[in-house]
MIKEDREN-865929 format. One line per field, with one value per residue: residue number from 1; x, y, z of N, C-alpha, C, O in turn. Coordinates in steps of 0.2 Angstrom, whole numbers, plus 2048, in hexadecimal, padded with zeros to 3 digits. Example, Ala and Ser with C-alpha at 12.3 -4.5 7.8 and 13.67 -1.06 7.14 Angstrom:
# MIKEDREN-865929
k	(1, 2) .
nu	(842, 840) .
nv	(7E4, 7F5) .
nw	(827, 823) .
cau	(83E, 844) .
cav	(7EA, 7FB) .
caw	(827, 824) .
cu	(842, 840) .
cv	(7F0, 800) .
cw	(827, 827) .
ou	(847, 843) .
ov	(7EF, 806) .
ow	(82A, 828) .
//
This chain:
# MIKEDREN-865929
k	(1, 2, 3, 4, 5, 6, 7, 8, 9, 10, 11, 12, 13, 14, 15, 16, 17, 18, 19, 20, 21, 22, 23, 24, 25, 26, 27, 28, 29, 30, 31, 32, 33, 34, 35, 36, 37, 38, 39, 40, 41, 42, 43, 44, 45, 46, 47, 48, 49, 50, 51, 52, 53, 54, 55, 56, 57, 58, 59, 60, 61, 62, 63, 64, 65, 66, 67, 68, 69, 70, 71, 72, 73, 74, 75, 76, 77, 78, 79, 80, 81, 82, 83, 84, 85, 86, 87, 88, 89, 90, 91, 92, 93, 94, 95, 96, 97, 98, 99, 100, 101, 102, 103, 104, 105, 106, 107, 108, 109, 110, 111, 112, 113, 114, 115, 116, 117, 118, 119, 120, 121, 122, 123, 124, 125, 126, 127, 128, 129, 130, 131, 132, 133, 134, 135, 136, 137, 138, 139, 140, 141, 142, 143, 144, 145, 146, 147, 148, 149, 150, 151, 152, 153, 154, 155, 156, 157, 158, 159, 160, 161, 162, 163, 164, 165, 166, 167, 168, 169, 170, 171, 172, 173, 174, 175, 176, 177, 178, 179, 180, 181, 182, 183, 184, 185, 186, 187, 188, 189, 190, 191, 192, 193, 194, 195, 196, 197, 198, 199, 200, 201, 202, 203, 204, 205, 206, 207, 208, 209, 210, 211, 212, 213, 214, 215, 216, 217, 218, 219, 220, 221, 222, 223) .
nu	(8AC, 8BE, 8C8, 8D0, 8DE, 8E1, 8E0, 8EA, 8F0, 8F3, 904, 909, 8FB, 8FC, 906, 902, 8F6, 8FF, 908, 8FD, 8F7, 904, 906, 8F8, 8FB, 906, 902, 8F7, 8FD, 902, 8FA, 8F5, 8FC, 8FF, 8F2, 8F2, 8FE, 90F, 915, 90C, 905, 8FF, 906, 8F8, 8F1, 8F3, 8F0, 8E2, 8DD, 8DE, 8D7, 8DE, 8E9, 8F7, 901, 901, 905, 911, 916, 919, 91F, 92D, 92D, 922, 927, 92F, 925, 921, 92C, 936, 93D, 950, 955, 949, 948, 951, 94C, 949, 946, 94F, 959, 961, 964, 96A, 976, 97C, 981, 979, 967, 96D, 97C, 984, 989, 985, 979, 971, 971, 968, 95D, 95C, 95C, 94F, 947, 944, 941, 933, 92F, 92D, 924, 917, 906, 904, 8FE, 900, 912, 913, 90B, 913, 91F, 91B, 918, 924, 92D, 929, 92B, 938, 93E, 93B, 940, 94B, 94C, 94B, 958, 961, 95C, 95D, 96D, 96E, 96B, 971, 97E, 97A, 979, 983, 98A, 984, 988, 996, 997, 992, 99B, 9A6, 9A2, 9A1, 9B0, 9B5, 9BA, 9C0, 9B3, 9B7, 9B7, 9BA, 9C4, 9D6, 9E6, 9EE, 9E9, 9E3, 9D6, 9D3, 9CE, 9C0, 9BB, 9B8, 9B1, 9A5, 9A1, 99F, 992, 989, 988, 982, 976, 96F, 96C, 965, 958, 953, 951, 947, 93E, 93A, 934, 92C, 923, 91F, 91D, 90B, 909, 911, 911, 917, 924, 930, 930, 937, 944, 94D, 94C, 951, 95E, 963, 95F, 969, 976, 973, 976, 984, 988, 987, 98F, 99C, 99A) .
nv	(CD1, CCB, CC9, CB7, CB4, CC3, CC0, CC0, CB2, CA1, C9B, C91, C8D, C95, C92, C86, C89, C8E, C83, C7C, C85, C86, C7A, C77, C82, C7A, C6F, C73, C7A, C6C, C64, C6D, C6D, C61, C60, C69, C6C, C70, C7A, C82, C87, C96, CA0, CA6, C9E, C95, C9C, C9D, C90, C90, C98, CA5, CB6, CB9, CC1, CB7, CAD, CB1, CB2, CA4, C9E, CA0, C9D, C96, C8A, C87, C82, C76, C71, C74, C7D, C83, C82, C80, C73, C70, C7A, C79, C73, C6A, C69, C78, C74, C68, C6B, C73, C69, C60, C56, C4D, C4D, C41, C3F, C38, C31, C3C, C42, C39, C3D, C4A, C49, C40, C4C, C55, C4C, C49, C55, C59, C50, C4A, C45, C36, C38, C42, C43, C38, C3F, C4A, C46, C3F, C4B, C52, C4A, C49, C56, C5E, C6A, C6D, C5E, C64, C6C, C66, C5D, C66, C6C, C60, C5F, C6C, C69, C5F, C67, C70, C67, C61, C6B, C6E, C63, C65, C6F, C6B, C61, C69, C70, C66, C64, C6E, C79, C81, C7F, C77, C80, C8B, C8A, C8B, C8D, C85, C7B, C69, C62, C57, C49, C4E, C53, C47, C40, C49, C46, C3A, C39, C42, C3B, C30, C34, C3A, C2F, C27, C30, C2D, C20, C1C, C24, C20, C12, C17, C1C, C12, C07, C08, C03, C0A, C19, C23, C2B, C2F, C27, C1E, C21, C1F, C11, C0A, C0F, C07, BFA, BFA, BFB, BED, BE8, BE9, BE5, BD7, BD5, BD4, BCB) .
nw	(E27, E27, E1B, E1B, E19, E1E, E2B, E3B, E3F, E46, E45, E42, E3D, E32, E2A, E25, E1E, E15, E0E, E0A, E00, DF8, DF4, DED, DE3, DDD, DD8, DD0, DC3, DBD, DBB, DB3, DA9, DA4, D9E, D92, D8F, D95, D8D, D8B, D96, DA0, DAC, DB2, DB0, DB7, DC4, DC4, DC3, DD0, DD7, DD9, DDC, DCF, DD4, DE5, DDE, DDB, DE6, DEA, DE0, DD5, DC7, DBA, DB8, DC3, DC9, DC9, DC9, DD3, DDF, DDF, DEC, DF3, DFA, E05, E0E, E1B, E2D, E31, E29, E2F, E3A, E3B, E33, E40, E48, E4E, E4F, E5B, E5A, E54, E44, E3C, E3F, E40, E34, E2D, E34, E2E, E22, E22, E26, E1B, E10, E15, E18, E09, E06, DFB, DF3, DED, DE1, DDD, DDA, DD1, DC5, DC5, DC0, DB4, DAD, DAC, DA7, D99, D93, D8D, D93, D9F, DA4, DA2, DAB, DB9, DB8, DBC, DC7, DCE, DCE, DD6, DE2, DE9, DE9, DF1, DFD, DFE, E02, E10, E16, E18, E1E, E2B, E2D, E30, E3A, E46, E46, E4A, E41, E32, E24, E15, E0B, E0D, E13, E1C, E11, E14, E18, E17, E0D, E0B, E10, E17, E0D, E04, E0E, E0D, E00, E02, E0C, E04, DFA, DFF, E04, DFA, DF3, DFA, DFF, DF0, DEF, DF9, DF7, DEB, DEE, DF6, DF1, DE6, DED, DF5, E01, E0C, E13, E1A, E16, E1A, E25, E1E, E1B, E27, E26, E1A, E1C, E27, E1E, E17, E22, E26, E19, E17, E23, E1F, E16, E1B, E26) .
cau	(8B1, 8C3, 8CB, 8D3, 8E5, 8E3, 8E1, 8EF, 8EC, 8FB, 90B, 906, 8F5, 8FE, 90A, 8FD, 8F4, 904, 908, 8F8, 8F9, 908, 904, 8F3, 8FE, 90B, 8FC, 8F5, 905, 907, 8F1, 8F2, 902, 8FC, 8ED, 8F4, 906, 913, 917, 903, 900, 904, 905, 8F4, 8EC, 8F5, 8ED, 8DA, 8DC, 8DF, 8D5, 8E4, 8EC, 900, 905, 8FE, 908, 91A, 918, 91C, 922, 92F, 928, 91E, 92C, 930, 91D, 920, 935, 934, 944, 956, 956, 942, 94B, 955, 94A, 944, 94A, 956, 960, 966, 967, 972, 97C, 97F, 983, 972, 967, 970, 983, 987, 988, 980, 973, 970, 971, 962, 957, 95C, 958, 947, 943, 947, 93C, 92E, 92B, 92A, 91F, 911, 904, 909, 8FD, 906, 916, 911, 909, 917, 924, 919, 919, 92B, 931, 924, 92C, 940, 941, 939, 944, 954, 94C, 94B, 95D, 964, 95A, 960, 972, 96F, 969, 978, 982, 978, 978, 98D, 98E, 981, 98C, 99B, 993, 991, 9A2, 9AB, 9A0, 9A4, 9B5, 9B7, 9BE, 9BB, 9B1, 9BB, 9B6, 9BD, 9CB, 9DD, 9E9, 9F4, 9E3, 9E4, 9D2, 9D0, 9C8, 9BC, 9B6, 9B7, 9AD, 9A1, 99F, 99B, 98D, 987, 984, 97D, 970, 96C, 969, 95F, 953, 951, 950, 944, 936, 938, 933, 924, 91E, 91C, 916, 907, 90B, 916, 90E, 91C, 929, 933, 933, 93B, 94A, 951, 94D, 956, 965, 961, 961, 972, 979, 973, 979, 98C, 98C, 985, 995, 9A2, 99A) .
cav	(CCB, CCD, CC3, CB1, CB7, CC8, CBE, CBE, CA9, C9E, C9A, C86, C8D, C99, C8F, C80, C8B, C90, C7D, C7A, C89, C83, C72, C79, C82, C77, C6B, C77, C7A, C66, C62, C71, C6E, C5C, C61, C6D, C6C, C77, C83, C89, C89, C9A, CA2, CAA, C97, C91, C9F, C9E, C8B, C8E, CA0, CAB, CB9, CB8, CC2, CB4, CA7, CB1, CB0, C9D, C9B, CA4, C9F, C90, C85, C87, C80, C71, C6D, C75, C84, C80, C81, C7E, C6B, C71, C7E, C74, C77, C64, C6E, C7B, C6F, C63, C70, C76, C62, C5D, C55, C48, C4A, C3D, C40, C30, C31, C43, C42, C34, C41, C4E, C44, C3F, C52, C54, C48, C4A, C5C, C5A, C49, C4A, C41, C30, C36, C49, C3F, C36, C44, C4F, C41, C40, C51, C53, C45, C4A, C5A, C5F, C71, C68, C59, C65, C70, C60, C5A, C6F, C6D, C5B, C61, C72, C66, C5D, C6C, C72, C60, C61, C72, C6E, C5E, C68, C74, C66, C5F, C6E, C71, C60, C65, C73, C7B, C84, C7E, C77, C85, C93, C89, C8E, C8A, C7E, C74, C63, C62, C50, C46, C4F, C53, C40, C40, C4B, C42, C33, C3B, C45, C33, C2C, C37, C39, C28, C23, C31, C2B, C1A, C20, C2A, C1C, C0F, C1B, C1C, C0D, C03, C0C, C03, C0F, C1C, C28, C2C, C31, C21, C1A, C22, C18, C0A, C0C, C10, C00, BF6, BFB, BF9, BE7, BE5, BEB, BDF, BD0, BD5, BD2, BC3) .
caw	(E29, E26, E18, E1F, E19, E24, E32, E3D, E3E, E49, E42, E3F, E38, E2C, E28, E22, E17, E0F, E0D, E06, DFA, DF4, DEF, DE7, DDB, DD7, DD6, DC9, DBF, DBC, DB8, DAD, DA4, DA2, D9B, D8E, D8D, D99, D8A, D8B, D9D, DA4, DB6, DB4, DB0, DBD, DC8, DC0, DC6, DD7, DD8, DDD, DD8, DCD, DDC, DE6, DDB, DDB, DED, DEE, DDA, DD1, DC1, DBB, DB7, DCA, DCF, DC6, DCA, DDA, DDE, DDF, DF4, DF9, DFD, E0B, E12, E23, E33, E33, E26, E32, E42, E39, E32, E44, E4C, E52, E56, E5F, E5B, E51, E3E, E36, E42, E40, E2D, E2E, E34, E28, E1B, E23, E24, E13, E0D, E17, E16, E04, E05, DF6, DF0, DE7, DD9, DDC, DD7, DCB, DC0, DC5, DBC, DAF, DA9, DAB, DA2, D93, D92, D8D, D97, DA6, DA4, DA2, DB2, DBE, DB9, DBE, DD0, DD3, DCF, DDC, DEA, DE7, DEA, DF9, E01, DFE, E08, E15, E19, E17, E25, E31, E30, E32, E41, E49, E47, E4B, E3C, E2D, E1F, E10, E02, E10, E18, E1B, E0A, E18, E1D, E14, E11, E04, E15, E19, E06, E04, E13, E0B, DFA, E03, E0E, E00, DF3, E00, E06, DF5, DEF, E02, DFE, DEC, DF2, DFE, DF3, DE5, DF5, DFA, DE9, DE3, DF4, DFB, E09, E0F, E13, E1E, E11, E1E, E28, E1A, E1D, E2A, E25, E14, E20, E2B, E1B, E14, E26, E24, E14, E19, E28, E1D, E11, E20, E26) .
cu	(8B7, 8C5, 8CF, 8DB, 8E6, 8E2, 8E7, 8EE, 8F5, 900, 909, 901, 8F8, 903, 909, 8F9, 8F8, 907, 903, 8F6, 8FE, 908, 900, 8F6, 901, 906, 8F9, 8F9, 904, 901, 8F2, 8F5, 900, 8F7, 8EE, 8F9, 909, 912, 90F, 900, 903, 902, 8FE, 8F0, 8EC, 8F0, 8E3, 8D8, 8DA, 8DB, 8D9, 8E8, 8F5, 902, 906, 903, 90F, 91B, 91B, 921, 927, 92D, 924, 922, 92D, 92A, 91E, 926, 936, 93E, 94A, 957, 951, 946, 94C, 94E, 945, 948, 950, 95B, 967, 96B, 96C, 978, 981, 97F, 97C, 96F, 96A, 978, 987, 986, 984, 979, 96E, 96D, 96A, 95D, 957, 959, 952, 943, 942, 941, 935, 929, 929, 925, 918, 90F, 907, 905, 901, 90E, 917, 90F, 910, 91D, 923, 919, 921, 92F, 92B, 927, 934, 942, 93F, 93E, 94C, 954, 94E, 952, 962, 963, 95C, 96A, 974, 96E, 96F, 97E, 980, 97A, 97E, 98D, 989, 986, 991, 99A, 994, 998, 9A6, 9A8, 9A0, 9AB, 9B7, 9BA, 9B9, 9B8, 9B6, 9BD, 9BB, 9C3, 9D2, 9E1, 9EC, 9F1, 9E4, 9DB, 9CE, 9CB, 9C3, 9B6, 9B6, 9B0, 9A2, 99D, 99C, 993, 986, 982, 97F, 976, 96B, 969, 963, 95A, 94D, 94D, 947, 93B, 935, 934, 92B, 91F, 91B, 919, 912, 908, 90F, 911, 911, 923, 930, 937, 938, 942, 94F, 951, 950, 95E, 965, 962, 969, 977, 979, 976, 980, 98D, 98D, 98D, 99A, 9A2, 99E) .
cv	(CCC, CC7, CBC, CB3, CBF, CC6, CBE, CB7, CA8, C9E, C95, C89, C90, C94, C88, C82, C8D, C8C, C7D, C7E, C87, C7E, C75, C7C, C7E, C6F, C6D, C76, C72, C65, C65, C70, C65, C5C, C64, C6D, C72, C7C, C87, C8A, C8F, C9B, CA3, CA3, C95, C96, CA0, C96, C8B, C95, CA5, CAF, CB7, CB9, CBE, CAD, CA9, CB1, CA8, C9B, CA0, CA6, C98, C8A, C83, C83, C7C, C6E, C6F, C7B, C80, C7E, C81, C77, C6F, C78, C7C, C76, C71, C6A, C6F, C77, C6A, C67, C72, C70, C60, C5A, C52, C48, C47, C3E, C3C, C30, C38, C46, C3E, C3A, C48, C4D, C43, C45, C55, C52, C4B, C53, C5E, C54, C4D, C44, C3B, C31, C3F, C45, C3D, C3B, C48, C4E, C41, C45, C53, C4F, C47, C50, C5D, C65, C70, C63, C5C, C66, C6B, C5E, C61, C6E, C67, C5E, C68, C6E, C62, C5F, C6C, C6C, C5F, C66, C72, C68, C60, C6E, C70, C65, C64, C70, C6D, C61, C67, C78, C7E, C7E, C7C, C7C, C8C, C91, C8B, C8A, C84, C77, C6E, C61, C5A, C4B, C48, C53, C4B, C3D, C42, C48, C3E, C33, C3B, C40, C30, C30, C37, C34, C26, C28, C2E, C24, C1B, C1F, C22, C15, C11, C1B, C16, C06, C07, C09, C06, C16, C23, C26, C2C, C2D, C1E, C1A, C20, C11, C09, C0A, C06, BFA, BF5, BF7, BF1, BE3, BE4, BE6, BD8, BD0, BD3, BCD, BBD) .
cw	(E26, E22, E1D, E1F, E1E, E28, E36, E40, E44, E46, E3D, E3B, E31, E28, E23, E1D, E13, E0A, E08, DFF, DF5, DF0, DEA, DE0, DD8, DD5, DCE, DC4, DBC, DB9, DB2, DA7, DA0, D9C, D95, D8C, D91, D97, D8A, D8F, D9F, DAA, DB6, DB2, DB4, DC4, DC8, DC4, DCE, DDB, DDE, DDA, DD3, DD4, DE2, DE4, DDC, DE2, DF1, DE8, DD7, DC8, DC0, DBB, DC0, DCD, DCE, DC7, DD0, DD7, DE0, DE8, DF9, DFE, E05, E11, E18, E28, E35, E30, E2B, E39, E41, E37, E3A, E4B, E51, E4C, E5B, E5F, E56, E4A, E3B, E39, E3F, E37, E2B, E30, E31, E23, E1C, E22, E1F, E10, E10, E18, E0F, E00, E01, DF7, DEE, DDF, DD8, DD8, DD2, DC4, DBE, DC0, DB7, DA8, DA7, DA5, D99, D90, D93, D93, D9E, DA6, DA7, DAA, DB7, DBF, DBC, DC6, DD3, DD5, DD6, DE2, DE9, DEC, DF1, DFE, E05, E04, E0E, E1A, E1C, E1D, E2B, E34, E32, E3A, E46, E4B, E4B, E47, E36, E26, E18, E0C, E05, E15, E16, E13, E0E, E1A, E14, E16, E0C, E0A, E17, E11, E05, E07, E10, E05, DFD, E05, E08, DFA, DF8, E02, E00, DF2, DF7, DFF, DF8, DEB, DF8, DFB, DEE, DE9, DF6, DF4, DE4, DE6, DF7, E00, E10, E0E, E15, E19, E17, E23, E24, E1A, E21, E29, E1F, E18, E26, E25, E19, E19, E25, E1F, E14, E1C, E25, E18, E16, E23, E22) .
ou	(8B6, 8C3, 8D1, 8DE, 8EC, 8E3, 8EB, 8E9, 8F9, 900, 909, 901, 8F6, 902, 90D, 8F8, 8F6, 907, 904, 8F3, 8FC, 90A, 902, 8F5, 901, 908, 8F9, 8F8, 904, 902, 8F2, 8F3, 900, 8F8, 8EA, 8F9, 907, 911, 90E, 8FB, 909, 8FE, 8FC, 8E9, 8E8, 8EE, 8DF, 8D3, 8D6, 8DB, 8D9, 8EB, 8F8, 904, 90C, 905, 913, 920, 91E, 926, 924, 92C, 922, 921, 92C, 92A, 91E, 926, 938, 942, 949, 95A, 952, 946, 948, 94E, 93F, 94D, 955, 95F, 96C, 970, 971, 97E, 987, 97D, 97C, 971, 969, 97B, 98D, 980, 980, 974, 968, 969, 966, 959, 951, 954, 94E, 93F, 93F, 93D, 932, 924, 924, 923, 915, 912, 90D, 907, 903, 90E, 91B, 911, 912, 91F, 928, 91A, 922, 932, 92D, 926, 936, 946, 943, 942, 950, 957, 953, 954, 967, 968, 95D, 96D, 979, 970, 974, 981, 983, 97C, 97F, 98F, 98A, 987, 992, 99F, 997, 99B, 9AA, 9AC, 99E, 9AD, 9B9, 9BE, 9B3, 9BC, 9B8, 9C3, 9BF, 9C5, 9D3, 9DE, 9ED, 9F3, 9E6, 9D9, 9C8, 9C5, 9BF, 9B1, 9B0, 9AC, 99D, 997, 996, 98E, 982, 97C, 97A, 970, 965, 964, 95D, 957, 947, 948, 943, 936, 930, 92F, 926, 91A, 916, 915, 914, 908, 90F, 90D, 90F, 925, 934, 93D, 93C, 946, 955, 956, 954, 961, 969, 966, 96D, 97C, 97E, 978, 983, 991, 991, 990, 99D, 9A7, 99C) .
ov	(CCD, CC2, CBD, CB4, CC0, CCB, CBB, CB7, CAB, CA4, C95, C87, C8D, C94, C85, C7F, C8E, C8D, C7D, C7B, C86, C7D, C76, C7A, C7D, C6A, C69, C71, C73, C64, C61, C71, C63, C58, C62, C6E, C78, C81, C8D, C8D, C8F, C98, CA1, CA4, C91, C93, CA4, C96, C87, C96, CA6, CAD, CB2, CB5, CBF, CA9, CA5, CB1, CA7, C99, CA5, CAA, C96, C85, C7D, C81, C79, C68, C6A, C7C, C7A, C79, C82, C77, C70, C78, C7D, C79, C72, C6E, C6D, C77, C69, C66, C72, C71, C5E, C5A, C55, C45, C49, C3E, C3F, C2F, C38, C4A, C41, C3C, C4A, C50, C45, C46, C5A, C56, C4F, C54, C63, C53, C52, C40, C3B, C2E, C41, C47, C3F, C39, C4A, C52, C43, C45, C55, C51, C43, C50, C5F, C64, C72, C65, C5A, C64, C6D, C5E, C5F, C6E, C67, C5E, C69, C71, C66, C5D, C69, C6E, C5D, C66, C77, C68, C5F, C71, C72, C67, C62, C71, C70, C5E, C65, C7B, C7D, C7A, C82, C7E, C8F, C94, C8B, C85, C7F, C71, C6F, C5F, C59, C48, C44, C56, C4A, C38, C3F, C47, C3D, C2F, C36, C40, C2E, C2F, C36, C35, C24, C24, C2D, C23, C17, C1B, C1F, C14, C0D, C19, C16, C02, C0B, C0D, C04, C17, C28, C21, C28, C2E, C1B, C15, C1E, C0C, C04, C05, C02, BF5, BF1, BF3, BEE, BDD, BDF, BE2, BD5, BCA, BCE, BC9, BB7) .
ow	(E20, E24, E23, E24, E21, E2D, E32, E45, E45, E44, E37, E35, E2C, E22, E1F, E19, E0D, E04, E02, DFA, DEF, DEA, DE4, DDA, DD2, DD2, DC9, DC1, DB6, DB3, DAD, DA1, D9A, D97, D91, D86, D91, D9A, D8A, D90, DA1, DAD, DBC, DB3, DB7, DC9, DCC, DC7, DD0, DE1, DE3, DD6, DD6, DD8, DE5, DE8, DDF, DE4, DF6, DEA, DD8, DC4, DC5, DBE, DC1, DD3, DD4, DC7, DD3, DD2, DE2, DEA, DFF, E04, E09, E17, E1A, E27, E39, E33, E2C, E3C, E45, E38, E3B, E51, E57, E47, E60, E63, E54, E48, E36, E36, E3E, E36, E28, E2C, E30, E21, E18, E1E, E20, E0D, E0D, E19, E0E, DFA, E03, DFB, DED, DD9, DD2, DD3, DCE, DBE, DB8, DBC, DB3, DA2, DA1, DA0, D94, D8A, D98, D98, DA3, DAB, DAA, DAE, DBB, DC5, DBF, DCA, DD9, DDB, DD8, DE7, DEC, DF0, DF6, E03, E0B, E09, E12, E20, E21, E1F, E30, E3A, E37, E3F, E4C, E50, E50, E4A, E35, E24, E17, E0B, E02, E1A, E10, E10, E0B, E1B, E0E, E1B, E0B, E09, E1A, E11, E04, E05, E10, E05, DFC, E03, E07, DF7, DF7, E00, E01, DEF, DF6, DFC, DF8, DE9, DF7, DFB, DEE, DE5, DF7, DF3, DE0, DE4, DFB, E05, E16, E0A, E13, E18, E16, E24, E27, E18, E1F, E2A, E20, E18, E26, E27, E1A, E17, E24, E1F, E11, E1A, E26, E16, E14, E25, E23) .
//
């Protein structure tokens, strides 16, 4: 009988065990580091846990630290990304940005006790705590030039970073800032929401209505 991995399996099935791989280790990583302390958990414990080779491990991790704070550009790696980068789905920016954000979140939907532990260990530990503050700051970035992709493609025109020296480009970096804070804080808002109501149970959903409340709060201000 053919190992399960040499199966050629569907796309969706492959793709679900890859998933569920993934979590398992960075499941591992956060138990084991709990249990022992970061500095004495290494790759081949984290692999002993989960019965899998390293090989097996740098296929999803670059190193341990990465299991446990996640890579500088897993965030973005969903398929809204590129769709909003390239004016979809619907056209409209704001709306379009809503569902960015939703796939965003929701592709990386944990546990609430995955979260929880994950925080835990983090905030317990300096080299963790700095890692976390490095990967917020790069998603940040990413966030700015996925936005910055959009607008210009709405335009028509080029991208700030590689625009003509004559282009005047402070409105539509403004534009970006603005995006950029909020996106950030709606997600934050968001996970902090899913986390501490079980009642919520679609992280995902939450993201409209986040944006739903704001709008409310804006109109209630000009009333």
């Amino acid at each position: 009988m053919q190992p399960t991995d040499s199966i050629d399996l569907p796309d969706g099935l492959r793709e679900r065990k890859k998933q569920a791989r993934r979590v398992a280790l960075r499941r591992a990583a956060v138990q084991l580091s709990l249990e022992n302390g970061f500095a004495n958990v290494t790759v081949e414990d984290i692999c002993e846990r989960c019965s899998v080779s390293p090989r097996t491990f740098f296929n999803y991790f670059a190193s341990k630290e990465e299991a446990v704070v996640g890579s500088d550009t897993s965030i973005f790696d969903v398929p809204a990304a590129d769709q909003f980068a390239d004016g979809g789905p619907t056209g409209d920016v704001l709306d379009d940005f809503k569902e960015l954000l939703i796939g965003i979140v929701s592709e990386r939907q944990k546990t609430r006790d995955d979260v929880a532990a994950r925080q835990r260990l983090i905030q317990s530990d300096p080299t963790l705590l700095q890692a976390q503050f490095s990967r917020m700051a790069d998603h940040e970035r990413m966030l700015r030039q996925l936005i910055e992709r959009r607008l210009a493609h709405d335009s028509g025109s080029e991208p700030v970073a590689t625009a003509s020296a004559g282009a005047d480009p402070t409105a539509r970096t403004n534009s970006v800032d603005l995006l950029s804070t909020l996106g950030l804080l709606v997600m934050r808002a968001a996970t902090e929401r899913w986390r501490q109501d079980e009642s919520h149970q679609d992280l995902g959903a939450l993201i409209p209505t986040i944006f739903h409340e704001l709008q409310q709060l804006f109109q209630g201000e000009k009333a």
